[in-house]
C-alpha positions as CSV (number, residue, x, y, z in Angstrom):
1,X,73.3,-10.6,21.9
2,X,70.5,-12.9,22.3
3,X,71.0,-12.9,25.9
4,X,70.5,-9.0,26.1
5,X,67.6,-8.9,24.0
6,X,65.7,-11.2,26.3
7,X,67.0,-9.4,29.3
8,X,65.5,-5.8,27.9
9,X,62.6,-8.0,26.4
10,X,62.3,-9.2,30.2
11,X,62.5,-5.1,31.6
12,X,59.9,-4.0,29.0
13,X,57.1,-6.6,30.3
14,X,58.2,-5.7,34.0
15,X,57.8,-2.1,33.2
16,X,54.6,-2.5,31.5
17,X,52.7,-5.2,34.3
18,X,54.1,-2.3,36.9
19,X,52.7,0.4,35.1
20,X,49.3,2.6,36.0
21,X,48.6,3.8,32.5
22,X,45.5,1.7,31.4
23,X,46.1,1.0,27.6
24,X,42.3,1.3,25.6
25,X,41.3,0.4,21.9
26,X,40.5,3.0,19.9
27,X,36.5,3.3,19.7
28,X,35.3,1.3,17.1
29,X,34.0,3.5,13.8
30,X,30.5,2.4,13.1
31,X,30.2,-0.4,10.8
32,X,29.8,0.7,7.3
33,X,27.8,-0.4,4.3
34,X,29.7,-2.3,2.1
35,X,29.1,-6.1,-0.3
36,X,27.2,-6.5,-3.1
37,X,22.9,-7.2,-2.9
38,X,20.7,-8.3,-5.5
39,X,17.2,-6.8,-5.7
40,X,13.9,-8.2,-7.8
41,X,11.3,-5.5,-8.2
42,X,8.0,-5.0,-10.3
43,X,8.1,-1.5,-10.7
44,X,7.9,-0.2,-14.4
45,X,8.2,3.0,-16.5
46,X,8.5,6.2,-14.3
47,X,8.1,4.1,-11.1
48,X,11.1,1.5,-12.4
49,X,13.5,5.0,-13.4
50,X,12.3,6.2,-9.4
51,X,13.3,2.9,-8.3
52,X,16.8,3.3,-9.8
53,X,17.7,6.5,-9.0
54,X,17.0,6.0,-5.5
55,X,19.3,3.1,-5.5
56,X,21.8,5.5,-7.3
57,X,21.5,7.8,-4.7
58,X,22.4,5.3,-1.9
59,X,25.5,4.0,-4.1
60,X,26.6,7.6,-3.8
61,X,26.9,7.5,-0.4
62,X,28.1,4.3,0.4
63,X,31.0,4.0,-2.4
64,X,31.7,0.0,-0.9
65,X,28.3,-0.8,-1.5
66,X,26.7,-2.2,-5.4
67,X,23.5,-2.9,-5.8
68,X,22.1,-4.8,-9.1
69,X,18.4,-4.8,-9.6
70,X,16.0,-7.0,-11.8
71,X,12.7,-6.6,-12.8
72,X,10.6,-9.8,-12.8
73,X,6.8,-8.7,-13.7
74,X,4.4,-9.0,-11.0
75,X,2.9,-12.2,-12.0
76,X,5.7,-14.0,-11.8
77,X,7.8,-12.9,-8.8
78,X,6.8,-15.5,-5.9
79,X,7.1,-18.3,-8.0
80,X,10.4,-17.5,-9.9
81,X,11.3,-16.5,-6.3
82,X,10.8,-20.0,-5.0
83,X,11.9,-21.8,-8.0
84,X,15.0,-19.5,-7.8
85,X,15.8,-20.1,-3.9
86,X,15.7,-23.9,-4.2
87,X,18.4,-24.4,-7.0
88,X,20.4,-21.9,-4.6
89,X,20.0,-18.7,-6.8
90,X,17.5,-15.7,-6.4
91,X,17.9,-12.4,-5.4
92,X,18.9,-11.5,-1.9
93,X,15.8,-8.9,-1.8
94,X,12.8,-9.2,-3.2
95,X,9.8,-6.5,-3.4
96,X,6.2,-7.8,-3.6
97,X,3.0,-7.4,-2.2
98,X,2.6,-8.6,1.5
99,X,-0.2,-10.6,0.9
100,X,2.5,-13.4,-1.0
101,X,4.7,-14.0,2.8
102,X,2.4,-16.6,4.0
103,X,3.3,-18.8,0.7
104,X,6.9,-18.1,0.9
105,X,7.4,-19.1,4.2
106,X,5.7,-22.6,3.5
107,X,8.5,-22.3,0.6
108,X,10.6,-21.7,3.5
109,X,12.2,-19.3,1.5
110,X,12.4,-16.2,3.8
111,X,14.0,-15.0,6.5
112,X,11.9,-13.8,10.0
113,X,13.7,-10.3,10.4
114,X,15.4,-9.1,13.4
115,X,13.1,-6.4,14.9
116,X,15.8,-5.1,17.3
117,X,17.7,-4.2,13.5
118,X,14.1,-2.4,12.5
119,X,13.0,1.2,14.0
120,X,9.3,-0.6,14.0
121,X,7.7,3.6,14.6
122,X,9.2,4.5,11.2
123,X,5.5,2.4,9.7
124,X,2.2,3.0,9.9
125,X,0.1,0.3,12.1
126,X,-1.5,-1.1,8.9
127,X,1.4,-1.8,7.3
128,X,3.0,-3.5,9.9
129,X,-0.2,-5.5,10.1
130,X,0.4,-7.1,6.5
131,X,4.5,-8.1,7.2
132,X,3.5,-9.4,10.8
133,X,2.8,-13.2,10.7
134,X,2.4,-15.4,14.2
135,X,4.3,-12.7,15.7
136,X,7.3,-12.6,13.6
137,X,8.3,-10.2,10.9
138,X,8.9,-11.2,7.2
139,X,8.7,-7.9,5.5
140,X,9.8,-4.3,5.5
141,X,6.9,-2.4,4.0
142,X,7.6,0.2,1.4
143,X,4.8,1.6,0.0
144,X,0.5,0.8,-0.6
145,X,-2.3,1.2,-2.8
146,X,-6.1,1.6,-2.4
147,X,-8.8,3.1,-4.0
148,X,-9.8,6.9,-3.6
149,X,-12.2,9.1,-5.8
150,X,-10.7,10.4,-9.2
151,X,-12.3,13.2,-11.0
152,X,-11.9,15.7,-14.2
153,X,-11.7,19.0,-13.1
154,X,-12.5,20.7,-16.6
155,X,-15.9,18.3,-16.6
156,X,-17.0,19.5,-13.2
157,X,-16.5,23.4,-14.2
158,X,-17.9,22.6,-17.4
159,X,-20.9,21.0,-15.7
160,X,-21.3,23.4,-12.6
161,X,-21.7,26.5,-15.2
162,X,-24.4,24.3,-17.0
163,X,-26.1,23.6,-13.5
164,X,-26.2,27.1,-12.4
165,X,-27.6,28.2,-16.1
166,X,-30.2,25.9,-15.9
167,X,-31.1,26.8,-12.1
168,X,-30.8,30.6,-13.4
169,X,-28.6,31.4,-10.0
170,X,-30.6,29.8,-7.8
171,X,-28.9,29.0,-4.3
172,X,-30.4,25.6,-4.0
173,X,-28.3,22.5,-4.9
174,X,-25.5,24.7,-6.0
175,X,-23.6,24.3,-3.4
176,X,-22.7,20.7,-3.1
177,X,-21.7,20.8,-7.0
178,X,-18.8,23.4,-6.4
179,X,-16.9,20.7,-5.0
180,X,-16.6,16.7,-5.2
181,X,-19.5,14.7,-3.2
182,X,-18.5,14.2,0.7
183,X,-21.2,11.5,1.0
184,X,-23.0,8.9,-1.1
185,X,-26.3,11.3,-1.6
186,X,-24.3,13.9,-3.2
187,X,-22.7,11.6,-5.2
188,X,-26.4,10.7,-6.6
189,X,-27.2,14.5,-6.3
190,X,-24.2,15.1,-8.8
191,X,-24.9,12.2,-10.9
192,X,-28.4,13.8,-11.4
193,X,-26.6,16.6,-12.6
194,X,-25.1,15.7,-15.2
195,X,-21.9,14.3,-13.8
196,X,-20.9,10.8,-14.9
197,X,-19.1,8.3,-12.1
198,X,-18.0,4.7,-12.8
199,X,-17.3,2.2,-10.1
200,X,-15.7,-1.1,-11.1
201,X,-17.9,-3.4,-10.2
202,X,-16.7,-6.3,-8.3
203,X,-16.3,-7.0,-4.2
204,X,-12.8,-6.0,-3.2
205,X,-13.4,-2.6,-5.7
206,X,-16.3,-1.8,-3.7
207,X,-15.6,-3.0,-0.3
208,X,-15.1,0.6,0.4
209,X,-18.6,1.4,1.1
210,X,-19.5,-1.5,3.8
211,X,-17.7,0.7,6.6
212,X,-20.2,3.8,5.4
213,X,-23.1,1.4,6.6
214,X,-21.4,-0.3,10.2
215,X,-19.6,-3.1,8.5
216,X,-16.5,-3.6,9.3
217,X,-13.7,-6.2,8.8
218,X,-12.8,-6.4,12.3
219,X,-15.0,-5.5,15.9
220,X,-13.6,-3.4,18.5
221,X,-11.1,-6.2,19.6
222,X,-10.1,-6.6,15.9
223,X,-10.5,-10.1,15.8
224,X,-13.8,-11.6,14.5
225,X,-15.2,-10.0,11.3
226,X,-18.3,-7.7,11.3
227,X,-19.7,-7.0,8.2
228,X,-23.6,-6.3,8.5
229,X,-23.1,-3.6,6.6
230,X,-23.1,-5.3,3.6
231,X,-26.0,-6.1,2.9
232,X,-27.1,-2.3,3.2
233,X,-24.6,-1.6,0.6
234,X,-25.6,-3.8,-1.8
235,X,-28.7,-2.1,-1.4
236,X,-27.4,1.2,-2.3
237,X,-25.7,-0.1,-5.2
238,X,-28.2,-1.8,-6.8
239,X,-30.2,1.3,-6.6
240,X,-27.3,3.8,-8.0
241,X,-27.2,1.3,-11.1
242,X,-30.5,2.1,-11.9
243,X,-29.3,5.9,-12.3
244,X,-28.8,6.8,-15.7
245,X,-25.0,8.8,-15.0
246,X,-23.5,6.1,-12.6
247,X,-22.0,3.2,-14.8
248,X,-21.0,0.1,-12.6
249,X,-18.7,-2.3,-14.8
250,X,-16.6,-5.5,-14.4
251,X,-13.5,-4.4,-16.4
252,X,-11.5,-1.7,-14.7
253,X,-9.5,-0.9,-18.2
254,X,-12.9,0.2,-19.8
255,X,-13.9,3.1,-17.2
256,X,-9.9,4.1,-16.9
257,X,-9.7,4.3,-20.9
258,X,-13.2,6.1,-20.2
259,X,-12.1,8.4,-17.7
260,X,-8.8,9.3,-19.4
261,X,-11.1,10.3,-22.6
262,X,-13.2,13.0,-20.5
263,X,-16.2,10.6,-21.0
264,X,-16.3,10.5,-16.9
265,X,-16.1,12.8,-14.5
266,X,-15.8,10.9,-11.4
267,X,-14.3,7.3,-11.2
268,X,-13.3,5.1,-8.0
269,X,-9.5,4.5,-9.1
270,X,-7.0,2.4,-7.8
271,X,-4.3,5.0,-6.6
272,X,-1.9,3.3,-8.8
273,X,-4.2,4.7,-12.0
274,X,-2.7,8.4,-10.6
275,X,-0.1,8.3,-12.7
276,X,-1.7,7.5,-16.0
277,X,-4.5,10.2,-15.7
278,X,-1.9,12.6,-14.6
279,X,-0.1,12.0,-17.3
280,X,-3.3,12.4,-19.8
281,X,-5.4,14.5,-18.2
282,X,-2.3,17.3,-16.9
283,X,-3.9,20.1,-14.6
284,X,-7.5,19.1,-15.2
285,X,-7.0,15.9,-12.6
286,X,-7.6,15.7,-9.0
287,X,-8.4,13.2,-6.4
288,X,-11.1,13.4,-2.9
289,X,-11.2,10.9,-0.5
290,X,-14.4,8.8,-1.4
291,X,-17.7,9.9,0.1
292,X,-19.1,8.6,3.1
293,X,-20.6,9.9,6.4
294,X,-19.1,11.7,9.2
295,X,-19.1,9.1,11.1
296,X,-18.5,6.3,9.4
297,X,-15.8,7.1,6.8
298,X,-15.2,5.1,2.9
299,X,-12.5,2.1,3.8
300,X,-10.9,0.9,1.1
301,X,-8.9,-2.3,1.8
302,X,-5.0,-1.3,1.7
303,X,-2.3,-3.4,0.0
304,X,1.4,-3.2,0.7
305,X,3.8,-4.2,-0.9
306,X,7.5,-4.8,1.1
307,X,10.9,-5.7,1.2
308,X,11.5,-9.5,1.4
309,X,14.9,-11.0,2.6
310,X,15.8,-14.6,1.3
311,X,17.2,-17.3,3.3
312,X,19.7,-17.4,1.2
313,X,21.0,-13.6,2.0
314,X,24.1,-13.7,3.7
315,X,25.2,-12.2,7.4
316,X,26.7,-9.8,5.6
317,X,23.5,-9.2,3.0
318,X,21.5,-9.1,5.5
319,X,22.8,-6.5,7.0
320,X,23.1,-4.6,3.8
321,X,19.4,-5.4,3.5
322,X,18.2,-3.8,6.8
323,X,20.4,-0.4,5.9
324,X,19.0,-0.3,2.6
325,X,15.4,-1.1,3.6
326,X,15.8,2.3,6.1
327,X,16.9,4.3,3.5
328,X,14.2,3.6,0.7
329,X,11.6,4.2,3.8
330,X,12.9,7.5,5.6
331,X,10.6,10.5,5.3
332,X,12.8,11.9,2.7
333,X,12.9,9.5,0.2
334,X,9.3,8.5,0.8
335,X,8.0,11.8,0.2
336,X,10.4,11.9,-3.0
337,X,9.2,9.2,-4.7
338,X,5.7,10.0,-3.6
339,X,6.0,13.1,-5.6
340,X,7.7,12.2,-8.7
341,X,5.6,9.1,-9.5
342,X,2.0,10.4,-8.3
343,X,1.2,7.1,-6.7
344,X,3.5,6.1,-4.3
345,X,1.9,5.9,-0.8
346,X,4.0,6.6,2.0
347,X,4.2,3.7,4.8
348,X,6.1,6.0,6.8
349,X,4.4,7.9,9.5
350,X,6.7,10.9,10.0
351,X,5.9,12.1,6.2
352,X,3.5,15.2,6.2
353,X,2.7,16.9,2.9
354,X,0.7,20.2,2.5
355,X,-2.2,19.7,0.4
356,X,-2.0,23.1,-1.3
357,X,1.9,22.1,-2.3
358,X,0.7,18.5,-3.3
359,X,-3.1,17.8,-3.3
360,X,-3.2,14.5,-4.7
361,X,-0.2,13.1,-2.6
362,X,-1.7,14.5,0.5
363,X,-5.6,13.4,-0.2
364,X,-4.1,9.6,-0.9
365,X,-2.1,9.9,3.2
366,X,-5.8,11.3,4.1
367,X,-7.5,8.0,2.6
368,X,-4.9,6.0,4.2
369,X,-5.9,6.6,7.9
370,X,-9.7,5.3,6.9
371,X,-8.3,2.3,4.7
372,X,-8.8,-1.5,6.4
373,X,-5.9,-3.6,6.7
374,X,-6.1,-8.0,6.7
375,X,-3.6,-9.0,9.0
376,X,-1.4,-11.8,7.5
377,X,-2.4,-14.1,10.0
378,X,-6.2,-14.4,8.9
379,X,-5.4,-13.8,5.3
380,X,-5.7,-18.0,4.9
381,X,-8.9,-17.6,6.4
382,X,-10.1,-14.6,4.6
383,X,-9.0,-14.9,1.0
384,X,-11.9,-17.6,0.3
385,X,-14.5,-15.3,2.1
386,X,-13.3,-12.8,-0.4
387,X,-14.2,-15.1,-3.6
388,X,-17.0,-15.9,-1.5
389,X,-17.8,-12.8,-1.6
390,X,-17.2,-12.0,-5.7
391,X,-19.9,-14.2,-6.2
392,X,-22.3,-13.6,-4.0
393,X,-21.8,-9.8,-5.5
394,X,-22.7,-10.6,-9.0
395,X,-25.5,-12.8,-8.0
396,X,-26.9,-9.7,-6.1
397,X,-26.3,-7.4,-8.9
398,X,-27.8,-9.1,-11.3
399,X,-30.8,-9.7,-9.1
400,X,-30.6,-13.3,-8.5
401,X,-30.2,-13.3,-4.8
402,X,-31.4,-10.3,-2.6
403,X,-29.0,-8.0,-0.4
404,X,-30.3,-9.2,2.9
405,X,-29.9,-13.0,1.5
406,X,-26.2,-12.4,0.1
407,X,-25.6,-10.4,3.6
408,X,-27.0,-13.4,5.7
409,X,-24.5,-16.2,3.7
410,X,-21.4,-14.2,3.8
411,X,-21.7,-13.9,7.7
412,X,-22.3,-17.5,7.7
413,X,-19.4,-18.1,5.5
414,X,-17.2,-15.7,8.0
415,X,-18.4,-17.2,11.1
416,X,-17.5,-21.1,9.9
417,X,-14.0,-19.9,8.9
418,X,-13.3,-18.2,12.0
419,X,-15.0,-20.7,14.3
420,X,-12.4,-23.4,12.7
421,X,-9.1,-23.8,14.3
């Protein structure tokens, strides 16, 4: 018997090497999402519940795939993050600002991402800018901030029927109170009218208005800081301090418990403020982009936050990680969360919202396109120009240094940390 079995054994194998049918492996399904990922965020209230469902949503559809998330408060994430990695433990994915990956990669904590595994035109240029460091990319981004004009709708119809009592219908000066200032003189024109605007008063919260005057962070080769315009600014600012309706302070919770009270009617707000006076204020808040001139536009700086991948992420993590990461940033889910927390900012390029549909959502993606962007790889360098900065600010505002003078030193200050390797 054994005899005959290798003799047919022997036939089958002749058969087969003889034969002309080609035998091919079935095409290989594509590989699905599947493992288990661990995710520190910061997000809180509505935006933590957004946060969650959108990772519920993705469980949905990948039924091999479970996803635990923490949150760590803001404050603390980088450092329990490195503490964390180094006793082997941590969260595969972590979501902080940008402007943290320098200091984790000296913590050699995080991985440089494959950009082949990364559709790199599904983000905006200046997000990519704050992930991007010597070339190499530490960070998916998934959403920013900045600062754009908030205002109280009931105060400026309250205040326009006032204006046109007093001017007894007169045409003159109406007009550019019907709707929120375009440029810095009609935001003194409205203040003179009875409107009240707050600014928080410090450098970054104003850094808006150096572009209005030819500043700039970067010149045409964005590379070497140009910020003239500062001193200009200054100017302006010291001068709209002196107007009795335009209230400059140092503490940002005053003028947004002020605002939310109706005891402003215009306020420079961080866009993650939206929420709150949404909240408070219902139907009587909007937002406009902040004034400047046609030409030169407000830029507020922009801030990212992003996905983060940990060294200590597996292959298979990893490639969890990168599937996940395209999810939370396609157009649908960015527009999603954009709507349902009021101050999410899309980093996605592809998301268009109508501004009669969703005004505020759509006037923050207007603000965006003007904003100004550090690129990670002169944040070492520009981070002390910014303190720099701070104080040269309150020593101008208080009137112990000029404009021109505070102008000249911050230059000087730019140029040594730029001339040094």
């Amino acid at each position: 018997m054994k005899i005959l079995a290798k003799a047919l054994l022997s036939i089958v194998l002749s058969l087969t090497a003889c034969s002309t049918v080609v035998w091919h492996q079935p095409p290989r399904a594509p590989q699905q999402a599947q493992g288990q990922l661990l995710i520190w965020h910061p997000f809180e209230n509505i935006n933590a519940r957004i946060f969650k469902d959108a990772l519920t949503e993705y469980e949905r559809a990948h039924a091999d795939v479970h996803i635990v998330s923490e949150y760590i408060p803001e404050a603390d994430l980088s450092t329990r993050f490195i503490r964390q990695f180094q006793a082997g433990l941590g969260p595969d994915l972590m979501i902080d600002f940008a402007s943290e990956i320098p200091a984790l990669i000296r913590a050699e904590t995080l991985q440089a991402l494959d950009q082949t595994a990364i559709s790199l035109s599904s983000y905006t240029p200046q997000a990519l800018t704050q992930v991007r460091y010597h070339g190499d990319l530490y960070g998916i981004p998934l959403n920013s901030q900045l600062r754009v004009l908030c205002y109280n709708q009931a105060i400026v119809e309250q205040s326009n029927t006032a204006v046109k009592a007093t001017n007894a219908g007169a045409a003159h000066g109406e007009s550019s109170l019907t709707a929120p200032p375009t440029t810095l003189e009609e935001l003194i024109q409205n203040a003179r009218a009875g409107y009240s605007v707050g600014m928080v008063s410090t450098f970054i919260d104003t850094f808006w208005g150096i572009q209005i005057f030819g500043g700039q962070l970067y010149d045409v080769n964005h590379r070497l800081p140009f910020l003239k315009g500062w001193g200009e600014w200054l100017t302006w600012l010291r001068q709209a301090a002196n107007e009795p309706n335009i209230v400059l302070g140092q503490q940002r919770f005053v003028l947004h418990d002020a605002f939310t009270q109706g005891k402003l009617a215009y306020y420079v707000c961080d866009s993650t403020e939206v929420a709150d006076f949404k909240q408070a204020l219902k139907d009587n808040f909007a937002v406009a982009r902040l004034p400047g001139e046609p030409d030169h536009p407000a830029g507020p700086l922009l801030f990212t936050r992003a996905l983060m991948l940990s060294r200590n992420a597996s292959p298979t993590q990893t490639r969890l990680a990168y599937q996940l990461a395209q999810f939370l940033t396609n157009p649908e889910q960015q527009i999603k969360s954009a709507v349902q927390s009021q101050d999410f900012l899309p980093v996605n390029p592809d998301v268009v919202i109508n501004h009669h549909v969703l005004p505020i959502e759509a006037v923050l993606l207007e603000q965006a396109k003007t904003s100004v962007s550090i690129s990670l790889d002169d944040l070492d360098k520009i981070e002390p120009i910014l303190d720099q900065g701070e104080i040269l600010f309150r020593q101008t505002i208080i009137g112990d240094i000029t404009p021109t003078e505070a102008n000249a030193q911050l230059i000087q200050a730019l140029d040594r940390a730029f001339d040094s390797p």
